[in-house]
C-alpha positions as CSV (number, residue, x, y, z in Angstrom):
1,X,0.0,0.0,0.0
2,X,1.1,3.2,-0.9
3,X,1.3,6.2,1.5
4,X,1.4,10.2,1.3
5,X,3.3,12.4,2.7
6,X,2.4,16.4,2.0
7,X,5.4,18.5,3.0
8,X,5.3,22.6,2.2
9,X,8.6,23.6,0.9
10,X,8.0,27.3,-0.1
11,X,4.8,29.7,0.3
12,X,3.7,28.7,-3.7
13,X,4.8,25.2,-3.9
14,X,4.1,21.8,-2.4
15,X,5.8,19.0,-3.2
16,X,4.3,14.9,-2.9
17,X,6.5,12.7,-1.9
18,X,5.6,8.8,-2.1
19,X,7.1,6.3,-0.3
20,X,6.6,2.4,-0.9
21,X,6.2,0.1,1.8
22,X,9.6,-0.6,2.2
23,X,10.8,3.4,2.5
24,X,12.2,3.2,-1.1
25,X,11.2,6.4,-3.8
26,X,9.7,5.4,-6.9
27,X,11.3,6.0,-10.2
28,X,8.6,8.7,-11.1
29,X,10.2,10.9,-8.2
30,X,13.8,10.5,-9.1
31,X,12.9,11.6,-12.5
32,X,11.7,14.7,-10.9
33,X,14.2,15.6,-9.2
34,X,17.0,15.1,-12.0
35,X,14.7,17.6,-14.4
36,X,15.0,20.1,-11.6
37,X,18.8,19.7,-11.6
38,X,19.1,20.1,-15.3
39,X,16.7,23.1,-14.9
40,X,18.7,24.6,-12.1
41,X,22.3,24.1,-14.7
42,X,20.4,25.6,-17.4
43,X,20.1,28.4,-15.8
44,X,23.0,28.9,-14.4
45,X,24.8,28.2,-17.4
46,X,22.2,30.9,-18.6
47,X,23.4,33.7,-16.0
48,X,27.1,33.0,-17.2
49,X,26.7,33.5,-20.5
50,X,24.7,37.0,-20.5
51,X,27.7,37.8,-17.9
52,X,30.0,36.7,-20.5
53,X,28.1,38.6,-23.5
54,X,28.1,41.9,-21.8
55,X,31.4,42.3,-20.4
56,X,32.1,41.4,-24.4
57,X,30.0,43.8,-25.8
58,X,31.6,46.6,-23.2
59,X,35.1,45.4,-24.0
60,X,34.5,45.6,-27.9
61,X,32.2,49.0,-27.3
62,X,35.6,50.5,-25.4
63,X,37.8,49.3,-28.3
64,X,35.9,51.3,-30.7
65,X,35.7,54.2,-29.0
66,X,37.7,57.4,-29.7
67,X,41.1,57.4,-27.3
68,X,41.1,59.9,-24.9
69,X,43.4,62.5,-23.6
70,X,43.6,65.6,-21.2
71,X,43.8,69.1,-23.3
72,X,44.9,70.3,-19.2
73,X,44.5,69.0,-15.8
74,X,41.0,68.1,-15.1
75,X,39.5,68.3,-18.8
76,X,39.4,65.2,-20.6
77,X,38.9,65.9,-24.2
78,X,40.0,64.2,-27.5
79,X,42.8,64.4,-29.1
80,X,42.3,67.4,-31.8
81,X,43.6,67.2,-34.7
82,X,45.3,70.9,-36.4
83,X,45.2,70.7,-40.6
84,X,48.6,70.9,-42.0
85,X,50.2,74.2,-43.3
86,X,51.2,74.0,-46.9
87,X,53.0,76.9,-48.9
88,X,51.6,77.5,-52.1
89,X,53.4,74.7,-54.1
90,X,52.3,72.3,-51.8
91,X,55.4,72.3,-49.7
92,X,54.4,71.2,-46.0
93,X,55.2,74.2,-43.5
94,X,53.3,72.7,-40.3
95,X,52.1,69.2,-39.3
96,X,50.6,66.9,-36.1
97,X,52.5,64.4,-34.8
98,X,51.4,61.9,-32.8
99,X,53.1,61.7,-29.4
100,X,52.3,60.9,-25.5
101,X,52.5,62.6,-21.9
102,X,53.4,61.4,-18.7
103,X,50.7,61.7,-16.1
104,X,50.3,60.7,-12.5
105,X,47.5,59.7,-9.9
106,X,48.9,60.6,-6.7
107,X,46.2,58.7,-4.7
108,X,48.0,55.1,-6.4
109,X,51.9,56.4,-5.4
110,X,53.4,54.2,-3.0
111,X,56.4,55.7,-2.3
112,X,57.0,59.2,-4.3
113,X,60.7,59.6,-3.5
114,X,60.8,56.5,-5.3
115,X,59.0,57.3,-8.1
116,X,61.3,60.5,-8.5
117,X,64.3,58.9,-8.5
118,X,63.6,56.4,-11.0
119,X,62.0,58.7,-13.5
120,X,65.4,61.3,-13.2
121,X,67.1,58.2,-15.1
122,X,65.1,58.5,-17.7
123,X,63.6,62.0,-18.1
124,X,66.2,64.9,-18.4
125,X,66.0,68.2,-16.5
126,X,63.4,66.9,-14.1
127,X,62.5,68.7,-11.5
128,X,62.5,67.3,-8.8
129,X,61.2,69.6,-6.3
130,X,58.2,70.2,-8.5
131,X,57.7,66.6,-9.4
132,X,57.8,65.6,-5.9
133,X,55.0,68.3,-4.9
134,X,52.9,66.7,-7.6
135,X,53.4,63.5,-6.5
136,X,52.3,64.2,-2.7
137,X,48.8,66.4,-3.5
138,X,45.4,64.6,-3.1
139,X,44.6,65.3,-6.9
140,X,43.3,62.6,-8.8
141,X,45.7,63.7,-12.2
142,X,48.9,65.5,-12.2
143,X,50.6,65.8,-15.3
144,X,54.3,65.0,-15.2
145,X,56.1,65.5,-18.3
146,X,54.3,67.0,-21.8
147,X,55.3,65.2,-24.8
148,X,57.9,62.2,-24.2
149,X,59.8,60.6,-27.4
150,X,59.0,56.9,-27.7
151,X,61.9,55.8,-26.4
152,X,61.3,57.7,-23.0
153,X,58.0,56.0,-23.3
154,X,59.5,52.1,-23.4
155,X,62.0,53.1,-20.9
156,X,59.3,54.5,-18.3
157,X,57.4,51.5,-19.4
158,X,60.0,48.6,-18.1
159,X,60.1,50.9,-14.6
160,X,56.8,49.4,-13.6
161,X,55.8,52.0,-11.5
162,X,52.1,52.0,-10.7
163,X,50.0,54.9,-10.0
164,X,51.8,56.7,-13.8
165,X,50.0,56.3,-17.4
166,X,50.2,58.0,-20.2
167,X,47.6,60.5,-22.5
168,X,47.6,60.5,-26.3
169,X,48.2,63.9,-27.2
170,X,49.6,65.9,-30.9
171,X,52.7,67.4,-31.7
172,X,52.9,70.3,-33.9
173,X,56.0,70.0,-36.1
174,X,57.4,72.2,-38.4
175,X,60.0,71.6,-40.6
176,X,61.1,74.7,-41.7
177,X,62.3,76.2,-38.2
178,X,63.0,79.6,-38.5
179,X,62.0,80.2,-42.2
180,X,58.8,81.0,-42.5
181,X,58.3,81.3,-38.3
182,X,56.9,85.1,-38.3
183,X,53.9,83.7,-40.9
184,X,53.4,80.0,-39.8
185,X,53.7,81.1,-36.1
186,X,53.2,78.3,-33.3
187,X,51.1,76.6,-31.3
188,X,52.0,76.1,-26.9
189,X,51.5,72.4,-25.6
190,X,47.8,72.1,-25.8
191,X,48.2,72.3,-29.3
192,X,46.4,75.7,-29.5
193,X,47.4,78.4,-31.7
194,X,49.6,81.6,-30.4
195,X,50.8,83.6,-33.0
196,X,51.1,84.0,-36.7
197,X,48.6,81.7,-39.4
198,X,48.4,79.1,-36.3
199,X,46.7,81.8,-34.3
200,X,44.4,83.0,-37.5
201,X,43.5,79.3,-37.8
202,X,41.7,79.2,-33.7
203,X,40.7,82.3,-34.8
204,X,38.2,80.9,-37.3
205,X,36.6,78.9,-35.1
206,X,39.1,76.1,-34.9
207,X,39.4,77.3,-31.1
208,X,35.8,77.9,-30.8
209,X,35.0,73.6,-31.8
210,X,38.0,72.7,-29.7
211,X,36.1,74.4,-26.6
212,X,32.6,72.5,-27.4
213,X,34.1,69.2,-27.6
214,X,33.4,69.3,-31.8
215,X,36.8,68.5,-32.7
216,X,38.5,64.7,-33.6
217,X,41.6,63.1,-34.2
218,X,40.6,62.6,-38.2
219,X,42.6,64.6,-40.2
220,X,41.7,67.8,-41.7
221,X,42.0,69.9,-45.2
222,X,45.2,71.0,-45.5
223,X,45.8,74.8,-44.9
224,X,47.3,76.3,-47.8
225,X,49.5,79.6,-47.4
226,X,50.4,82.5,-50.4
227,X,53.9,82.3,-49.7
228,X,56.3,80.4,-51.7
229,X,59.1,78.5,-49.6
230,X,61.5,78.5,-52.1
231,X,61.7,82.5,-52.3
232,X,60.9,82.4,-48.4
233,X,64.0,81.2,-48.2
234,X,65.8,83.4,-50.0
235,X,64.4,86.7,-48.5
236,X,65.5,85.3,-45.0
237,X,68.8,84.1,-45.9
238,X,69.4,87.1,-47.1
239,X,67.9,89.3,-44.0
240,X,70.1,87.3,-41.4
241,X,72.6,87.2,-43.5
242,X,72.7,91.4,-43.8
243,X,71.8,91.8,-40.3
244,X,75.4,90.1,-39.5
245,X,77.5,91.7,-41.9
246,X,76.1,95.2,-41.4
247,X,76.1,94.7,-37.5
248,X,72.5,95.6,-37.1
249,X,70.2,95.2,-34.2
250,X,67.3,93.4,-37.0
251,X,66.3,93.1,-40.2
252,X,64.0,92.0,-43.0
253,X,62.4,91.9,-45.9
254,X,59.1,90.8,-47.8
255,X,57.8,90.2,-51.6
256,X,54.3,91.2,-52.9
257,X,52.2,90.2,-56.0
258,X,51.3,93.9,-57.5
259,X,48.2,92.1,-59.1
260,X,46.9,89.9,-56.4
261,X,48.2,91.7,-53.1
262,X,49.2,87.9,-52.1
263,X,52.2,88.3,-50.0
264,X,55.0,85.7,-51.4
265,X,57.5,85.7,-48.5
266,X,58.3,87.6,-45.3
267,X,60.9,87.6,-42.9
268,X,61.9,89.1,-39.9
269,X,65.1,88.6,-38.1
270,X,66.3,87.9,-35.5
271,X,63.7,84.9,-35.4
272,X,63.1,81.8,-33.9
273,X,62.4,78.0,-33.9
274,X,58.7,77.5,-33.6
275,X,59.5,74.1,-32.9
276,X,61.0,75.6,-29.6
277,X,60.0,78.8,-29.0
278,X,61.1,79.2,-25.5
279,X,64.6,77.8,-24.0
280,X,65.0,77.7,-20.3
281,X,68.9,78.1,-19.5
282,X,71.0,76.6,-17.2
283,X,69.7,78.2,-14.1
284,X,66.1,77.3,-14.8
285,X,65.1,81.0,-16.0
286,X,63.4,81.8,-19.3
287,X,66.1,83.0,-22.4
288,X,64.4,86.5,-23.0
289,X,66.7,87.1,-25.1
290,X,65.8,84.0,-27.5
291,X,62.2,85.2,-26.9
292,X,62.5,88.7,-28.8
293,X,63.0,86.7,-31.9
294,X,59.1,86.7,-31.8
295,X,58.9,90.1,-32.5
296,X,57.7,90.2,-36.3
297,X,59.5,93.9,-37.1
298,X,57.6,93.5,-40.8
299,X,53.8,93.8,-39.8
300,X,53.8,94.3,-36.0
301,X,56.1,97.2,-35.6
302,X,55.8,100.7,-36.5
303,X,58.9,102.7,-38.1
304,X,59.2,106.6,-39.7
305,X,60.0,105.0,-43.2
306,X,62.1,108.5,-44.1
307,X,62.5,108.9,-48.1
308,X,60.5,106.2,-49.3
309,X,57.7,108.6,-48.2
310,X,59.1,110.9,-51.1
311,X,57.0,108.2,-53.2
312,X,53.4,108.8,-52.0
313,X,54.6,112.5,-51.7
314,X,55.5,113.1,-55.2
315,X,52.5,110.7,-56.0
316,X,49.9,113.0,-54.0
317,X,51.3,116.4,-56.2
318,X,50.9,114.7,-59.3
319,X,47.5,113.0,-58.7
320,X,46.2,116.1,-57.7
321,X,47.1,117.7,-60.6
322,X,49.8,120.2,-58.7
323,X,52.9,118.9,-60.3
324,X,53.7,116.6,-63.9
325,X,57.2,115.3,-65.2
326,X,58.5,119.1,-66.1
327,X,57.3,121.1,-63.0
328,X,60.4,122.9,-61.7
329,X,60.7,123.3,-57.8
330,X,63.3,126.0,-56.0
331,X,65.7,123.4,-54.0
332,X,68.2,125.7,-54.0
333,X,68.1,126.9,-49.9
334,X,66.7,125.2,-47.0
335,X,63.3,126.1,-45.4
336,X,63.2,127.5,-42.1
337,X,59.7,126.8,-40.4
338,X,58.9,126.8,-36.8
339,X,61.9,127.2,-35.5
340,X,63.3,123.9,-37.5
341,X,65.6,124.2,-41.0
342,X,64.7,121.3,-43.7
343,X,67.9,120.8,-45.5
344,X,68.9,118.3,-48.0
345,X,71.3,115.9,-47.2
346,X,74.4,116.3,-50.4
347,X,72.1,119.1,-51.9
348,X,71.9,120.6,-54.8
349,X,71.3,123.9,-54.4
350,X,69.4,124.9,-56.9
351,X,65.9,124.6,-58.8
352,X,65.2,120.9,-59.8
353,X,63.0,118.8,-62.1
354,X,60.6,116.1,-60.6
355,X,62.7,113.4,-62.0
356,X,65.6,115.1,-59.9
357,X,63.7,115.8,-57.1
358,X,63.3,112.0,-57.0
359,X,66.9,111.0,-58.0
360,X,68.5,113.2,-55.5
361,X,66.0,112.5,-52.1
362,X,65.6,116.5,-51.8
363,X,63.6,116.9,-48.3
364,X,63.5,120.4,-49.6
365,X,61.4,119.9,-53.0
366,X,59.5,117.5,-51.3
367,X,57.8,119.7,-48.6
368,X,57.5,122.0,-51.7
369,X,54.8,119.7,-53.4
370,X,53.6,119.1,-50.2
371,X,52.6,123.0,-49.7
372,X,51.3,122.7,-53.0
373,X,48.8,119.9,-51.9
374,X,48.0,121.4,-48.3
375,X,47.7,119.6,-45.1
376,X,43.9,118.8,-45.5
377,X,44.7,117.2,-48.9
378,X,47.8,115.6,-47.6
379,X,46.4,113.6,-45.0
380,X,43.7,112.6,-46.9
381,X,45.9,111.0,-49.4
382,X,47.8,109.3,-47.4
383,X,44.3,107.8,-45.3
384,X,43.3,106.9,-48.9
385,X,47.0,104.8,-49.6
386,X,45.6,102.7,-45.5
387,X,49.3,104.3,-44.4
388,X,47.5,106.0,-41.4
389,X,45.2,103.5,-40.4
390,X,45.6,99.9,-39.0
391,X,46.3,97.3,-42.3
392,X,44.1,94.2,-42.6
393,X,45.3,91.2,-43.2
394,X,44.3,87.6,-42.2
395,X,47.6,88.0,-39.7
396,X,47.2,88.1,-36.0
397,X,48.8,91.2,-34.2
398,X,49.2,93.9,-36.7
399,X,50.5,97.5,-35.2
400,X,48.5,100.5,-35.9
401,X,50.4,103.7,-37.2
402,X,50.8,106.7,-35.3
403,X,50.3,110.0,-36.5
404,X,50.5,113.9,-35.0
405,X,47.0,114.3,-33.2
406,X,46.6,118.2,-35.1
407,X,48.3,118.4,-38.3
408,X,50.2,121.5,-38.7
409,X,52.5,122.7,-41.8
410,X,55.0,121.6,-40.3
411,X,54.2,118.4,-39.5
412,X,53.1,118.3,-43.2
413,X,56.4,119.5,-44.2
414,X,57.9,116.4,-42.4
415,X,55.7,113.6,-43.4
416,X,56.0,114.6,-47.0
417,X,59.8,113.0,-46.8
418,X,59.2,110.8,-43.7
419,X,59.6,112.2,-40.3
420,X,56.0,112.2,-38.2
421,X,54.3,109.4,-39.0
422,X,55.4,105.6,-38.2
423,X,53.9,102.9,-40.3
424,X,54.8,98.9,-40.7
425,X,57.1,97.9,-43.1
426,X,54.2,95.7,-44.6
427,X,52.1,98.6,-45.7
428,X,54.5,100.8,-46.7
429,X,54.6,97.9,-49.6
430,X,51.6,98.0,-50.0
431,X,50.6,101.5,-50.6
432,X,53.7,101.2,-52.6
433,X,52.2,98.4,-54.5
434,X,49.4,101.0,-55.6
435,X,51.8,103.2,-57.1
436,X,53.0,101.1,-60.1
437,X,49.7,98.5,-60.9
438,X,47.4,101.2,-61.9
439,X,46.5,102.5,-59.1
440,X,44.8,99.8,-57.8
441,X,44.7,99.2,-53.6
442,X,44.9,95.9,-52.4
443,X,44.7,94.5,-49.7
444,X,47.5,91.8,-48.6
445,X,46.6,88.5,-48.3
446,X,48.8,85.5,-46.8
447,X,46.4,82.8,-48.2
448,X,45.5,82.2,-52.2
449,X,44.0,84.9,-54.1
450,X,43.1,84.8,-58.1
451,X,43.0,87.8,-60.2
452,X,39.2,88.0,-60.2
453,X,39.0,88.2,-56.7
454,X,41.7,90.8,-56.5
455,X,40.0,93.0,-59.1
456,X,36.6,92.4,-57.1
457,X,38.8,93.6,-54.1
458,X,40.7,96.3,-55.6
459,X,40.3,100.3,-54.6
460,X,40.6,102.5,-57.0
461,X,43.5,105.2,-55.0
462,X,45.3,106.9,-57.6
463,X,45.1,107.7,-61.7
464,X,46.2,105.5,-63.9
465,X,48.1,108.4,-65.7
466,X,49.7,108.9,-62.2
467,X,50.6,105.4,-62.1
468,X,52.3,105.1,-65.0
469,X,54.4,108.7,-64.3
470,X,55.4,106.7,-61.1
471,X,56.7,103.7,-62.8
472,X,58.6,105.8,-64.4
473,X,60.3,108.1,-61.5
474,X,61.4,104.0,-59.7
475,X,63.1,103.5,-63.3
476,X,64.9,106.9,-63.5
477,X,66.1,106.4,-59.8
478,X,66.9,102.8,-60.3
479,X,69.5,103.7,-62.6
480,X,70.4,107.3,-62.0
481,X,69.8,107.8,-58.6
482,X,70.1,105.5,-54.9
483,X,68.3,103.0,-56.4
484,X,71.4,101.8,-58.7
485,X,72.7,99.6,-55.7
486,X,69.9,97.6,-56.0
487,X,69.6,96.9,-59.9
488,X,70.0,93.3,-60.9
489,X,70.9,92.8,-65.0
490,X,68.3,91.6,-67.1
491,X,65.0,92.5,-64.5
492,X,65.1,96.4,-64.3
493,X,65.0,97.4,-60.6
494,X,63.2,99.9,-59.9
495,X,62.7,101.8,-56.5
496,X,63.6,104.3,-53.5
497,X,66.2,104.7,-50.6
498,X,64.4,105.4,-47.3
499,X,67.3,106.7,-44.6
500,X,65.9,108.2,-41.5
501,X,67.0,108.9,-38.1
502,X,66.1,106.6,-35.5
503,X,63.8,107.6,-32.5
504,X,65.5,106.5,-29.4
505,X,63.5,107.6,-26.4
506,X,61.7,110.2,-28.0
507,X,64.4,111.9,-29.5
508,X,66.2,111.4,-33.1
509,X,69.6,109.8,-32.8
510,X,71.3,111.3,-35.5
511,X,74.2,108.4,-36.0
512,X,71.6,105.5,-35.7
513,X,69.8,105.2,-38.8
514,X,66.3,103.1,-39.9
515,X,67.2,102.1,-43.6
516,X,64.7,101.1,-46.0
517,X,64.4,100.6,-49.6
518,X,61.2,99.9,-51.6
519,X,61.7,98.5,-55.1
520,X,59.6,97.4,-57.8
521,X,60.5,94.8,-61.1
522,X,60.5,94.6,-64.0
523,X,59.8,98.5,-64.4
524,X,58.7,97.6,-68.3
525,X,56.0,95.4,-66.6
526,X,55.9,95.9,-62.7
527,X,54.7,92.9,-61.3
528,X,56.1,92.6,-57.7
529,X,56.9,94.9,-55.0
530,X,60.2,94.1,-53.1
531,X,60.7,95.8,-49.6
532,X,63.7,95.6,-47.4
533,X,64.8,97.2,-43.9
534,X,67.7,97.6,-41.7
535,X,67.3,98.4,-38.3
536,X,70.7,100.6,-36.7
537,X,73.6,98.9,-38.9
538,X,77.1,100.1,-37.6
539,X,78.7,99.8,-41.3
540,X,77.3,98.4,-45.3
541,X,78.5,98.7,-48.7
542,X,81.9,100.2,-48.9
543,X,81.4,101.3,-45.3
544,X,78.7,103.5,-45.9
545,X,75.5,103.0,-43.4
546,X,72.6,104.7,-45.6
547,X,69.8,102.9,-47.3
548,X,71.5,103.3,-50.6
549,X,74.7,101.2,-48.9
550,X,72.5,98.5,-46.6
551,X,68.6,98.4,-47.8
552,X,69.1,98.7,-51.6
553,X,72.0,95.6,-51.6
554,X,69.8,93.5,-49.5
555,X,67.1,94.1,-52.3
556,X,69.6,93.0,-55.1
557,X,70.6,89.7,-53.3
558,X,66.9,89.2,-53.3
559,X,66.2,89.7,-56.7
560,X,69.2,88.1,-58.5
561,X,67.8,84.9,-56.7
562,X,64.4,84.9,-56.4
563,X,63.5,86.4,-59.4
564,X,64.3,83.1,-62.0
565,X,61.8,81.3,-59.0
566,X,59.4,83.7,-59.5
567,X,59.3,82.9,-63.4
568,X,60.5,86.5,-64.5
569,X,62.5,86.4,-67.6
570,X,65.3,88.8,-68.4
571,X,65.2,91.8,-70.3
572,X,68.3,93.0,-72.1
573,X,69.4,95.9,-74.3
574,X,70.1,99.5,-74.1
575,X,70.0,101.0,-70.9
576,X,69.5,104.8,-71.0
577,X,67.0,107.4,-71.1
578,X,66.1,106.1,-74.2
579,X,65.1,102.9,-72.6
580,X,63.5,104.8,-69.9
581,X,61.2,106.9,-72.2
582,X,60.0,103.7,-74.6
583,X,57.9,102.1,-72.2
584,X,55.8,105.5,-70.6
């Protein structure tokens, strides 16, 4: 007989058990209970495998994720990509490397004297006292060392030491150094732009995505520049190179497109490595003096420009109709005015042509045109050539040019050969630029620009008849007057000598001089404005330290090299006044 036993295992389920006579369980329960095991595998074989599956799907999910970096201490951010810098052949002027930083989480450092010590072996110039204070805090992330070389990397690798990792982070490179540092400019460790084209770039709004998290580590569109590398290269060869032999305090030079207004090369010396563009010396200070080389001299300086104002002077009188070719000016005593006597430097004395007023640098038949104009006039015209008023241009810190508050006659007298007002080198090129291509204003441009854009751009400044008298006055002094130092056979050089006292603490030094010389070529068809400076040279050509012996030369060098780059073919034949005449 079979009996039954009624046992409650749980609140919802109640379990039968029979028994035989003898006490033994029939095979119906066994069978029961062996499902129930099964069951009870199942599903823990069940529970282990969705573990499984989603640790999986979070490992692959975190493998296909973007890597991640710190921009600074406590902002996690991903590594942002720059676009390369290309010159206008294609030439690469800047570029991202990929590279990694040492970082620390002080709340994992055992023992931080330890940690110290063994780093020193492999990271040079560590500071100690610093690195030891980082070590120490409570922070959660303390960077130790910005941008290590792979080796560094392997070698801090086999120290083992826990509590350090390292970020991802870029590297700007640039592998022209000093050439073209003044344009490209550079970037400091967070890979953010601080001066020239770099700083233009954040200025656009690469900054501005950086900020909002927009950015990636995919590359971009390549940047590309106006300036040519090959000729940038030249023109700052030949600036260092001048600087040294004329024992000068700076100098530099830069080359314009008369059509376009695209600037094709400028340098400034004394420069510097935007690659490193700060050096610590021995004792742990900052090298100021390696730090002045930022100091762009052609676009972010102001200087009095002395006779190459004689240009836009002579330009003014016979745009508004007060002089031509054949007026006739008295040169032949100095003006007193105001208590000051305008001379001429090697004068002389006596009434002279346009032509000669322009060949010789008279500061006397100069202010003579300038009377002619008046000071209302005067000031207008220059305003009109943008020499009195702050230039633009797609580069960051540009200096604004000074100017007497009230004009008076005889700060008219002054300006009209270049003593009063202080404009960049850069625009003095510019305005100069307008002189010989028609008339035409442009504005300068260090990225691409076609013809159809500049004539879209273009402002109408001067006459073209006035223009074309101009061309010819750079001609005639290019080979009769200062300009001859600077004429290269075969591309007709055409230009003026600017040599003016320096200002040193708001006086004129009268044996430290500002040289400048602004030349055009080739005068038969102008097609590019060359302007170079000299900042206080102690000797030059044949020991003279004027513009004609310093400025013009460094123009030459220029030329003769750049100009077969530049795709200018030679002219040759007669060379006279002939010659001068055929073309106007």
């Amino acid at each position: 007989m079979l009996s039954f036993v009624v046992r409650l295992r749980s609140r919802s389920h109640i379990i039968i058990s029979r028994r035989t006579a003898d006490g033994s369980k029939p095979r119906l329960y066994a069978a029961s209970r062996r499902n129930q095991a099964r069951q009870r595998v199942a599903i823990l074989m069940a529970g282990f495998a969705a573990c499984f599956a989603i640790v999986g799907g979070r490992l692959a999910w975190y493998g296909a994720m973007e890597p991640l970096t710190t921009a600074s201490i406590g902002n996690p951010a991903v590594v942002a990509s720059r676009p390369d810098i290309i010159d206008r052949n294609g030439a690469l002027l800047a570029t991202d490397l990929n590279m990694v930083s040492l970082y620390a989480d002080p709340r994992k450092i055992v023992d931080a004297n330890e940690v110290v010590e063994k780093l020193s072996a492999v990271i040079p110039n560590l500071d100690w006292r610093d690195t030891h204070k980082k070590l120490r805090s409570k922070t959660a992330f303390q960077w130790l060392r910005r941008q290590l070389t792979p080796r560094q990397q392997a070698d801090i690798l086999a120290l083992g030491i826990p509590g350090i990792g390292f970020r991802p982070e870029k590297r700007r490179f640039y592998p022209g150094a000093e050439t073209a540092s003044h344009i490209v400019g550079h970037v400091n460790v967070d890979n953010q732009g601080l001066a020239g084209m770099e700083r233009y770039l954040d200025q656009q709004g690469l900054s501005d995505l950086r900020q909002l998290g927009m950015t990636s580590g995919a590359p971009l569109e390549p940047v590309r520049l106006s300036i040519d590398m090959r000729v940038q290269t030249i023109v700052r060869d030949v600036a260092a190179r001048s600087m040294e032999a004329y024992q000068a305090e700076a100098a530099g030079a830069a080359i314009i497109d008369v059509e376009t207004g695209e600037v094709l090369a400028m340098a400034s010396v004394p420069d510097y490595n935007p690659n490193e563009p700060s050096r610590t010396l021995a004792d742990g200070t900052v090298d100021k003096e390696y730090e002045k080389g930022w100091f762009n001299r052609m676009s972010n300086a102001t200087f009095e420009m002395g006779s190459t104002f004689k240009s836009f002077t002579l330009a003014m009188g016979l745009d508004a109709g007060k002089i031509n070719l054949n007026t006739v000016v008295d040169a032949s005593r100095p003006i007193r005015m105001g208590g000051f006597t305008i001379k001429d430097f090697k004068g002389k004395n006596r009434p002279l042509s346009i032509p000669e007023v322009f060949q010789y640098s008279s500061n006397i038949g100069t202010a003579a045109v300038a009377d002619r104009v008046g000071i209302e006039g005067h000031q207008e015209f220059l305003t009109r050539l943008g020499l009195l008023s702050k230039m633009e241009t797609e580069m960051p810190g540009v200096a604004t040019p000074t100017q007497p508050r009230t004009w008076k006659k005889i700060n008219s007298v002054t300006i009209s050969f270049g003593h009063g007002v202080a404009t960049t080198p850069l625009q003095t090129a510019v305005a100069a630029a307008s002189l010989i291509n028609g008339g035409k204003l442009l504005p300068p441009t260090f990225l691409p620009r076609t013809q159809e854009t500049a004539i879209d751009l273009a402002k109408s400044v001067l006459k073209e008849t006035t223009s074309a008298d101009m061309r010819y006055l750079f001609t005639w002094n290019g080979l009769k007057g200062s300009g001859r130092g600077a004429q290269v056979e075969g591309f007709n050089v055409g230009g003026k000598t600017g040599t003016a006292d320096k200002v040193i603490n708001g006086r004129y030094a009268s044996d430290i001089n500002f040289n400048a010389f602004v030349a055009a070529f080739p005068m038969d068809k102008p097609k590019y404005i060359v302007l170079s400076i000299i900042d206080a040279p102690k000797t030059g050509e044949h020991g003279g330290r004027t513009a004609a012996s310093t400025a013009a030369p460094m123009v030459k060098q220029i030329i003769s090299r750049a100009a077969p780059l530049l795709g200018v073919q030679p002219r040759f034949g007669p060379v006279g006044d002939s010659y001068l005449l055929a073309d106007y």
